[in-house]
ROSE-4610 file (N, C-alpha, C; in Angstrom, 1 decimal, always signed):
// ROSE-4610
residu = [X/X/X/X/X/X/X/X/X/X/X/X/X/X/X/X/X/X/X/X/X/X/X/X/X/X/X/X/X/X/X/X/X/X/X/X/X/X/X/X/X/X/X/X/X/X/X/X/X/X/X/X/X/X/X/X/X/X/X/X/X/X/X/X/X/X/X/X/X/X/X/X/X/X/X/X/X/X/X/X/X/X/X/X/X/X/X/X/X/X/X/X/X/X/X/X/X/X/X/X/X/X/X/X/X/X/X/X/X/X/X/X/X/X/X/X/X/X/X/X/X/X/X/X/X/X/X/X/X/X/X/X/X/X/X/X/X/X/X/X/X/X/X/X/X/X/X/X/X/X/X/X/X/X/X/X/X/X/X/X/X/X/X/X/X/X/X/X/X/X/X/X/X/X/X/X/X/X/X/X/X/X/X/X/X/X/X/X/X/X/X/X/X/X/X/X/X/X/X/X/X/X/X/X/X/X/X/X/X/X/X/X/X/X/X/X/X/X/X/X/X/X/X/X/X/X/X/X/X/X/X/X/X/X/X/X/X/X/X/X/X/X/X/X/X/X/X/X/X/X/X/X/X/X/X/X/X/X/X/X/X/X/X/X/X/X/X/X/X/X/X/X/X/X/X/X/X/X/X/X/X/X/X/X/X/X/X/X/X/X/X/X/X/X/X/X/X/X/X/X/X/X/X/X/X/X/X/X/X/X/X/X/X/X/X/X/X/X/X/X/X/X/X/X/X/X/X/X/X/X/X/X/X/X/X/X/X/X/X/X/X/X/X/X/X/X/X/X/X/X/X/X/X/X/X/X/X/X/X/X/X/X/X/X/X/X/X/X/X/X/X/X/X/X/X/X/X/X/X/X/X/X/X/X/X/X/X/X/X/X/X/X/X/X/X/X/X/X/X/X/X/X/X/X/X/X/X/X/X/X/X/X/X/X/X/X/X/X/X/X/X/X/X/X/X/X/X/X/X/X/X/X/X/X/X/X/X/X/X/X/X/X/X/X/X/X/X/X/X/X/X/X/X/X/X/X/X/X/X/X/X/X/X/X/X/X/X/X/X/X/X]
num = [1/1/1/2/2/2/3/3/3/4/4/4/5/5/5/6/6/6/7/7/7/8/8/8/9/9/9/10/10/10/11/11/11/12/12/12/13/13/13/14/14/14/15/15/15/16/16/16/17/17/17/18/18/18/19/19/19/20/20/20/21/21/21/22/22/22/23/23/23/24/24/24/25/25/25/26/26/26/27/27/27/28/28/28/29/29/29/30/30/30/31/31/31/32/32/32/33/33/33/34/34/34/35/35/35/36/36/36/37/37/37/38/38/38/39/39/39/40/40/40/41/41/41/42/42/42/43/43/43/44/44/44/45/45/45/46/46/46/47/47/47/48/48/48/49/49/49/50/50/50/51/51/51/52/52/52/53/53/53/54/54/54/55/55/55/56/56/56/57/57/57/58/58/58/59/59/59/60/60/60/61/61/61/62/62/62/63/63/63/64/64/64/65/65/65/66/66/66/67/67/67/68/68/68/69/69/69/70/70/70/71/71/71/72/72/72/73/73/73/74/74/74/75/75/75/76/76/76/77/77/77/78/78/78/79/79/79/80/80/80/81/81/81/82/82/82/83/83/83/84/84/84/85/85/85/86/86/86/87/87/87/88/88/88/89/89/89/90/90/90/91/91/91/92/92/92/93/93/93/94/94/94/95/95/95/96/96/96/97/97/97/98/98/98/99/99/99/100/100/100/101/101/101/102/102/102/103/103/103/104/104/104/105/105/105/106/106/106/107/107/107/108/108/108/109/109/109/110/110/110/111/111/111/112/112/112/113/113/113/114/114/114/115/115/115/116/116/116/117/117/117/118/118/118/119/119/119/120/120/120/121/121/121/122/122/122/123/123/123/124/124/124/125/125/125/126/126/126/127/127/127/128/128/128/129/129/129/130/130/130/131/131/131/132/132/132/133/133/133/134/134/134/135/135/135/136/136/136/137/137/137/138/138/138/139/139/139/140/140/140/141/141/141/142/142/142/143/143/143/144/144/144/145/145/145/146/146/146/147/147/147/148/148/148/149/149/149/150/150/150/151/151/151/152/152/152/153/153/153/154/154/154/155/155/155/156/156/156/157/157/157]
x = [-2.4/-3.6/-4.6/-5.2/-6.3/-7.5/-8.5/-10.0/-10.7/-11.2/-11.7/-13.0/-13.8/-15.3/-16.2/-15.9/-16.6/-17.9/-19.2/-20.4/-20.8/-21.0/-21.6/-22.7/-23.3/-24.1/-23.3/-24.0/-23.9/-23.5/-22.1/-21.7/-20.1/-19.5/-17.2/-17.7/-17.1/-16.8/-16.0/-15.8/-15.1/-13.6/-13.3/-11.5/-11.2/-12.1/-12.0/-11.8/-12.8/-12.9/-11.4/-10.9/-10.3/-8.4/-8.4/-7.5/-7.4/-8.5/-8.5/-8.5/-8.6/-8.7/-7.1/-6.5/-4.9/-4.3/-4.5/-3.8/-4.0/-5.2/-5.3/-4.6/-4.3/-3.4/-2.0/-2.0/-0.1/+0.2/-0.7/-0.5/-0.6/-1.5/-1.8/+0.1/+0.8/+1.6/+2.4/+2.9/+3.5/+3.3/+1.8/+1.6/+2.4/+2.1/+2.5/+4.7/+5.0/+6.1/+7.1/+6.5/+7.1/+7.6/+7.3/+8.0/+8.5/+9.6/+10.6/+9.9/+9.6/+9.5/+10.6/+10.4/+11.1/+10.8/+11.9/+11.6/+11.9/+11.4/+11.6/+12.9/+13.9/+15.4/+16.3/+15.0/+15.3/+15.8/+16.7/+16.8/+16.0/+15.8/+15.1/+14.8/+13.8/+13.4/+12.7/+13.0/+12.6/+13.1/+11.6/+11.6/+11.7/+12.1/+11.8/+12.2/+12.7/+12.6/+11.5/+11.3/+9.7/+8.7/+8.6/+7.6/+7.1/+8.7/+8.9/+8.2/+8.2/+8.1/+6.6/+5.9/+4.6/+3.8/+4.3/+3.7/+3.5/+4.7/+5.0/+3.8/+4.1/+2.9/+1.4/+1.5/+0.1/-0.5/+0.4/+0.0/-0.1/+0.9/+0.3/-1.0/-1.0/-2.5/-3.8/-3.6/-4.8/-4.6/-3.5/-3.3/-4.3/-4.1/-4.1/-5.9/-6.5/-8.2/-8.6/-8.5/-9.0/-8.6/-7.6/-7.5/-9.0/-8.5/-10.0/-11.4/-11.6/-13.1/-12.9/-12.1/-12.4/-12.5/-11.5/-11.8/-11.9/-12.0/-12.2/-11.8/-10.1/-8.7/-8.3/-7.3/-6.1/-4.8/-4.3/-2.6/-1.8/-0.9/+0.4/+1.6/+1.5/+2.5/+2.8/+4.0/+4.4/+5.1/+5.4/+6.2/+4.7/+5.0/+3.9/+3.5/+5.0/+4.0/+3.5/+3.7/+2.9/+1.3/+1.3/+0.3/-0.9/-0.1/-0.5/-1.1/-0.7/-1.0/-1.7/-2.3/-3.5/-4.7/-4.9/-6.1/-6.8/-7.7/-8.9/-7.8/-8.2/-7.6/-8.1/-9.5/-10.2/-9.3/-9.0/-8.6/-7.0/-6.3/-5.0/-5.0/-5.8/-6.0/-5.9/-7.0/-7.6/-6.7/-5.8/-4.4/-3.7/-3.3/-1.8/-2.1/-3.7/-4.0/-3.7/-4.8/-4.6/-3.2/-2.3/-0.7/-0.4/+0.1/+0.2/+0.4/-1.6/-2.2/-1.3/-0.6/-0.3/+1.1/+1.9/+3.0/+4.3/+3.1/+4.2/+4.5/+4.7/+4.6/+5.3/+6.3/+7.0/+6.6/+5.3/+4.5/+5.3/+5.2/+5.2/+7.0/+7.6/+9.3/+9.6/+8.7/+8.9/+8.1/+6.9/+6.3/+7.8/+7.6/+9.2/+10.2/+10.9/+11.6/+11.5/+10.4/+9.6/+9.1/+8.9/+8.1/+8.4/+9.8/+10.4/+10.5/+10.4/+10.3/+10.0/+9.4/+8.9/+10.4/+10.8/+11.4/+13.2/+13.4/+14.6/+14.6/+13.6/+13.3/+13.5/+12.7/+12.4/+13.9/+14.9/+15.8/+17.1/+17.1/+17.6/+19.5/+18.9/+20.3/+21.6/+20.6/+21.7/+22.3/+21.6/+22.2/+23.6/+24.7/+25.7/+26.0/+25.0/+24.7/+23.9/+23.7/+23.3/+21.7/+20.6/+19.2/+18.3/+17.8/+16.9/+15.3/+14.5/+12.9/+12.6/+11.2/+10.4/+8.9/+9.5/+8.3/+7.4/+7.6/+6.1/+5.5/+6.2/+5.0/+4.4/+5.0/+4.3/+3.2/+3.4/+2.2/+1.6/+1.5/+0.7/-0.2/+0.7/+0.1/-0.6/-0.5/-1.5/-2.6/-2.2/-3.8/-4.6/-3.9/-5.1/-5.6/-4.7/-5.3/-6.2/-6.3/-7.3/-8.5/-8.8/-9.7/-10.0/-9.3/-10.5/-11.1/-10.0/-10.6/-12.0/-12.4/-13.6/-14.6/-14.4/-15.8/-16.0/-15.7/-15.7/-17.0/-16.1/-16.8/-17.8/-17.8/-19.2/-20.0/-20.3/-21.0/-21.8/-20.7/-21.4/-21.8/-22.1/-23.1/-24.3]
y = [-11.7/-11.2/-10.9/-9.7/-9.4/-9.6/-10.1/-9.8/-8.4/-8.2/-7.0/-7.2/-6.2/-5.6/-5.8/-6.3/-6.3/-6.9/-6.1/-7.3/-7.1/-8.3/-8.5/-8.0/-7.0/-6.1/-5.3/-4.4/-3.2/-2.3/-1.6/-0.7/-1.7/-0.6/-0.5/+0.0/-0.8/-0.2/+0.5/+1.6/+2.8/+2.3/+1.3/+0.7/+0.8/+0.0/-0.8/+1.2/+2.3/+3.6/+4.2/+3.7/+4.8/+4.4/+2.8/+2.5/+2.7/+2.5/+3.5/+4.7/+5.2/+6.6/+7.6/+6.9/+6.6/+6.3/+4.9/+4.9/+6.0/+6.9/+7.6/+9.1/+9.2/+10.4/+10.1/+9.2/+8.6/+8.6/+7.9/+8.3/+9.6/+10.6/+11.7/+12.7/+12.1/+12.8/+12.1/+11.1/+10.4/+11.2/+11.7/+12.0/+13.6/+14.3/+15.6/+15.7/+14.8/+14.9/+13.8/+13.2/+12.4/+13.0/+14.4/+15.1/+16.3/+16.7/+18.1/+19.0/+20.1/+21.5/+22.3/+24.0/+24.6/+25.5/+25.9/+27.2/+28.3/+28.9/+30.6/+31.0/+30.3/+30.7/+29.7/+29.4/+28.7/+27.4/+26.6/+25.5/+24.2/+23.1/+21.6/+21.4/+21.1/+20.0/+18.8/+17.7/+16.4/+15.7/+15.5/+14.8/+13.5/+12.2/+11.0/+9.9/+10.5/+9.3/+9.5/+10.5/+10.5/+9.8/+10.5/+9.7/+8.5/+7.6/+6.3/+5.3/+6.2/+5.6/+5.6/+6.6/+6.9/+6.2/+6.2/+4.8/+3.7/+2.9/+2.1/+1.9/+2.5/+2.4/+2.5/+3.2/+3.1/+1.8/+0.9/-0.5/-0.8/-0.8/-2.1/-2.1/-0.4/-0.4/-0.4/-0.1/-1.1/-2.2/-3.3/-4.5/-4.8/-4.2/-4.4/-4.1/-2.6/-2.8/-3.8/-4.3/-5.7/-6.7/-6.7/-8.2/-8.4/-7.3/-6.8/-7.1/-6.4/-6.4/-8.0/-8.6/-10.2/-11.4/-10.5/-12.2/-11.8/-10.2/-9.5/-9.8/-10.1/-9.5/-8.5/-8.3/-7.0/-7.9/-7.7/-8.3/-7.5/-7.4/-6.8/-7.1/-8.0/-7.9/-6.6/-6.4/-5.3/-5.8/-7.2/-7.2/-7.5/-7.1/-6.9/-8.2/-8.7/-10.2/-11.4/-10.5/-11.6/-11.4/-9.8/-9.3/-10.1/-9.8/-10.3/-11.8/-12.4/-13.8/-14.0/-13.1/-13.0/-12.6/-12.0/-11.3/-12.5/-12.7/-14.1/-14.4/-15.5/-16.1/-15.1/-15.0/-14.4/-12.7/-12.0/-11.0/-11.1/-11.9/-12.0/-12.4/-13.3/-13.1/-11.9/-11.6/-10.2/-9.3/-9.1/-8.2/-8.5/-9.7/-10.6/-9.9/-10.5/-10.3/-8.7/-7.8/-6.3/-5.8/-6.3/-5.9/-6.8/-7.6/-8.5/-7.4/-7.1/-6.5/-5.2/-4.8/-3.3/-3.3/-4.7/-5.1/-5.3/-6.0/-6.4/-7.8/-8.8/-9.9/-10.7/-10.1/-10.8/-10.5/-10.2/-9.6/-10.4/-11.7/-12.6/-12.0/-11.7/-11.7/-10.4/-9.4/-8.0/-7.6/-8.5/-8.2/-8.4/-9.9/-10.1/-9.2/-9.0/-7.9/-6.9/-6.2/-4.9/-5.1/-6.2/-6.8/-5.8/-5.6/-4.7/-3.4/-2.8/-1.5/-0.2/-0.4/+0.4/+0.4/-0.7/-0.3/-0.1/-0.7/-0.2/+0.9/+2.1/+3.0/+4.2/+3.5/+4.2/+4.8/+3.3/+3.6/+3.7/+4.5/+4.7/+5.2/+6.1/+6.5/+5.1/+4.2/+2.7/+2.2/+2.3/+1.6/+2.2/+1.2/+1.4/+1.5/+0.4/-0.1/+0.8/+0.7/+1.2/+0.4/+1.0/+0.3/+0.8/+0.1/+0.2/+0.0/+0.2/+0.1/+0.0/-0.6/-0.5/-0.1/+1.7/+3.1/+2.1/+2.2/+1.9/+1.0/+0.0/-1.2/-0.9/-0.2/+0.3/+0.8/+1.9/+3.2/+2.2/+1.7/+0.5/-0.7/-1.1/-2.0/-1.1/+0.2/+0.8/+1.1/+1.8/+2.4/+1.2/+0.0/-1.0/-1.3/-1.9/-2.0/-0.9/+0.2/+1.0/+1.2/+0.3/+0.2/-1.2/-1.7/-3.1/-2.6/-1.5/-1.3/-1.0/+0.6/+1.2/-0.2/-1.0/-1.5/-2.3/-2.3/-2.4/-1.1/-0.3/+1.1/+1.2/+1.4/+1.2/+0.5/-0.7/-2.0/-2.0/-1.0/-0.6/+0.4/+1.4/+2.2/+1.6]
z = [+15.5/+14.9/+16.0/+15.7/+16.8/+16.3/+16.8/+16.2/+16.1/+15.0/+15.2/+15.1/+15.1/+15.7/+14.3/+13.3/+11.7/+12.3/+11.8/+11.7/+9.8/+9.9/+8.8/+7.9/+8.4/+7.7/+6.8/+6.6/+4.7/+5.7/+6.4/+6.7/+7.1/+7.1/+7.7/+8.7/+10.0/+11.0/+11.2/+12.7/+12.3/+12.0/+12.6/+12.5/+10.8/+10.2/+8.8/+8.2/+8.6/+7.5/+8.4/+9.4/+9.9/+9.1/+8.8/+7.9/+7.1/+6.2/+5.0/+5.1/+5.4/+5.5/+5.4/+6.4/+7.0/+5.7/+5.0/+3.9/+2.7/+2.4/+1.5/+1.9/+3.1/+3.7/+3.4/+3.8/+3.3/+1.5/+0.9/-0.7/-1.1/-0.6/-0.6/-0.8/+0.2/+1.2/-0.4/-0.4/-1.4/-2.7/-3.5/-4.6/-4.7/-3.3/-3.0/-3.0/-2.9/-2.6/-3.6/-4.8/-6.0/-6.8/-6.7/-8.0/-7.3/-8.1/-8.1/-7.8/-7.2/-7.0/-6.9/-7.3/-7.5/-6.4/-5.8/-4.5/-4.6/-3.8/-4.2/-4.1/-3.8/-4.0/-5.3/-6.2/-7.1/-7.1/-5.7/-5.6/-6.0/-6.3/-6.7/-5.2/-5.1/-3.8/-4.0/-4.2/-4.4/-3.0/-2.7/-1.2/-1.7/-2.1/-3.0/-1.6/-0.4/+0.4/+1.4/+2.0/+2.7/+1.4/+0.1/-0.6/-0.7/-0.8/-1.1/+0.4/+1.5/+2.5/+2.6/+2.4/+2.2/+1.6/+0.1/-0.3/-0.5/+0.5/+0.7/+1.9/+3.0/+4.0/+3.6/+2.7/+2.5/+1.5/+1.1/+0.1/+1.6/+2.8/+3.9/+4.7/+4.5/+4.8/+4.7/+3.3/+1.9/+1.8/+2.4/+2.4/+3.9/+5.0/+6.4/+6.2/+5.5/+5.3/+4.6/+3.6/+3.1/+3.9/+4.4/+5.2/+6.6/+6.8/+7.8/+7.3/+6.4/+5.5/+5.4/+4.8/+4.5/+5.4/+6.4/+7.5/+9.1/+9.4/+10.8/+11.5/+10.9/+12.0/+11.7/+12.6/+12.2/+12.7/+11.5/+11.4/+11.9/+12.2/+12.9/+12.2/+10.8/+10.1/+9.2/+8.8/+8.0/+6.3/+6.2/+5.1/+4.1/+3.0/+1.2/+1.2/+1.0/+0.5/+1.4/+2.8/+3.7/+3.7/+3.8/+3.7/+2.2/+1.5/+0.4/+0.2/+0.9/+1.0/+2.3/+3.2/+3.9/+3.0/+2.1/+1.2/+0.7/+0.5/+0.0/-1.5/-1.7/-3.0/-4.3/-4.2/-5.7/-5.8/-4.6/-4.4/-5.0/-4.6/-4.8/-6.6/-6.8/-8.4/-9.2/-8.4/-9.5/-9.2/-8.2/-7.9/-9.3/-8.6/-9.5/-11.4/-11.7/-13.2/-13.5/-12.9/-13.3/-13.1/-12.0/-12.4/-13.4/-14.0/-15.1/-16.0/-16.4/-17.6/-17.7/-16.7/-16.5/-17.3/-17.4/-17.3/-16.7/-15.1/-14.5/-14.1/-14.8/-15.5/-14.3/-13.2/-13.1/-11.0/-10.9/-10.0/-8.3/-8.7/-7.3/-7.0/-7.8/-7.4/-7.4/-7.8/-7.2/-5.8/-6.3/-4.2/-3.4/-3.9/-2.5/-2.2/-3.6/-3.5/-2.9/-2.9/-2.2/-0.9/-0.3/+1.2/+2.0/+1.7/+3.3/+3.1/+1.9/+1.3/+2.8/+3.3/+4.3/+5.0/+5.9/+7.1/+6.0/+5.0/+4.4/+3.8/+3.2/+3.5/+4.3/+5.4/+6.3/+7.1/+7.0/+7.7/+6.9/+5.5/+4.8/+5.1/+6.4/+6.3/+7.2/+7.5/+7.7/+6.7/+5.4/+4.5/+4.0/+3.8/+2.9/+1.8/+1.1/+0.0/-1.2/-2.3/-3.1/-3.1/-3.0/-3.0/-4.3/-4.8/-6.0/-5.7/-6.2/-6.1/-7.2/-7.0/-8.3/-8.2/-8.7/-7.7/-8.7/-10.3/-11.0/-10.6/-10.3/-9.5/-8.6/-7.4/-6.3/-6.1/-6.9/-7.6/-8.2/-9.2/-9.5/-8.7/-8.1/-7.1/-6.0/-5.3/-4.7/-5.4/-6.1/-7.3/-7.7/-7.8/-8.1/-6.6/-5.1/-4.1/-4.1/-4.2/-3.9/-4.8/-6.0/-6.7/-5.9/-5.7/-4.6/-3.6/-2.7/-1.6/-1.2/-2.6/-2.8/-3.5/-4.1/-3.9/-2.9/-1.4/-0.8/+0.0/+0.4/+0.3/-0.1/-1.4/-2.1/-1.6/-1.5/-1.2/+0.2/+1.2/+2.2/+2.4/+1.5/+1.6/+1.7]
């Protein structure tokens, strides 16, 4: 873990906006490339493993700016639910509850599941094996990290 530069005043330093910022490019790239398009020679194009990787990066990065905003390090870990278990207690609640509510009931054994999502993804074409995900949760579990993130944001305005 490195220390970072956070002061305690009503402003994100440039590290804390430049992480976020990063992670809303990578969902971006994810939301742009989740679904089928049709090309001008009629063919399907569904990018669904760049996406998956996108969004996946981008939960560790909304994991990686709150860990920041809350205790002014920067972690160097990559797996979900380590990340996840860096974030303040009240934070990991209010995560855990609004996925719950969402219905995803069974939240702590899909993080796990998903921890590594990024680099087994990423390196897709190793696998032998048949791999499965769980996009809804993901997409879920980012869209709510990113409603924590912003009242963060907010706050330091």
């Amino acid at each position: 873990m490195k220390k970072g530069n956070l002061n305690k005043s009503n402003y994100l330093d440039i590290k804390a906006n430049k992480i976020y910022t990063i992670s809303n490019q990578y969902f971006k790239v994810y939301k742009n490339n989740a679904n089928s398009k049709k090309l001008p020679d009629g063919q399907i194009e569904f990018l669904v493993f760049p996406a998956i990787v996108c969004l996946v990066f981008s939960i560790e990065l909304k994991l990686k700016f709150l860990i920041y905003v809350q205790k002014n390090i920067l972690v160097e870990e990559h797996e979900l639910d380590e990340l996840y278990k860096n974030l303040d207690s009240e934070t990991q609640t209010k995560l855990k509850t609004k996925m719950e509510n969402l219905g995803h009931n069974d939240f702590d054994s899909i993080l796990q599941v998903e921890s590594k999502s990024f680099v087994t993804w990423r390196y897709i074409y190793e696998s032998d094996s048949k791999l499965n995900i769980h996009l809804c949760f993901l997409k879920d579990f980012c869209l709510e990290l990113d409603n924590i993130c912003k009242k963060y944001i907010d706050a330091s305005k």
